[in-house]
Phi, psi and omega in degrees: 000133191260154203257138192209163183262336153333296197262320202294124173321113207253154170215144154296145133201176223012227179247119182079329174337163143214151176234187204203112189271128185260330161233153195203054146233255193258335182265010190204107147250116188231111167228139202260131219207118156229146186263119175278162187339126175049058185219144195233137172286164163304159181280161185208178168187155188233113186320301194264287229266132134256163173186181214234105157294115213212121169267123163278292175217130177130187158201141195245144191258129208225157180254126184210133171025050171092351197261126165258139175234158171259098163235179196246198186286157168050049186208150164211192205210126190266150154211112167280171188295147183117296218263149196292137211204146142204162164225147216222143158281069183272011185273181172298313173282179165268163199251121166254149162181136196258129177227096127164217242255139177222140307337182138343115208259006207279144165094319169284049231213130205199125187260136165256078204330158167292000000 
């Protein structure tokens, strides 16, 4: 079945963001997810699931176990379960960007205060 942003189930979340499930079951999530200029995800952590964030257009400033990184277009990131993570819009543009997640990460979620 071909998969599209067009077609795919969109959601809010945070302020303004939105993301789009391209997979959706319990042992696979692949979602495409964009942040306008300066908006930030919560610090977090995922009990079970891991996954690999990969930037499409833009550049996102991630938070990974105490680390900070910069990536670019055609640059991602592994984060296994446990460790503590966010990704962040400090750019001008908006943030594209593919998460994912094994298992499934939704349902899987744990906010790690600042």
């Amino acid at each position: 079945m071909k998969i599209a942003i067009a077609t795919a189930p969109s959601y809010p979340w945070g302020d303004a963001c939105t993301g789009w499930h391209f997979v959706q079951t319990p042992g696979l999530g692949v979602i495409q997810e964009r942040m306008p200029p300066g908006t930030a995800e919560v610090r977090h952590r995922h009990a079970a699931a891991q996954q690999f964030f990969y930037v499409l257009r833009g550049t996102a400033t991630f938070e990974l176990a105490g680390e900070r990184l910069v990536l670019g277009p055609g640059e991602g990131v592994h984060v296994l379960p446990g460790q503590v993570h966010r990704i962040q819009n400090k750019a001008a543009e908006a943030l594209d960007f593919l998460v994912i997640s094994e298992p499934h990460a939704h349902g899987d979620w744990q906010l790690v205060p600042d």
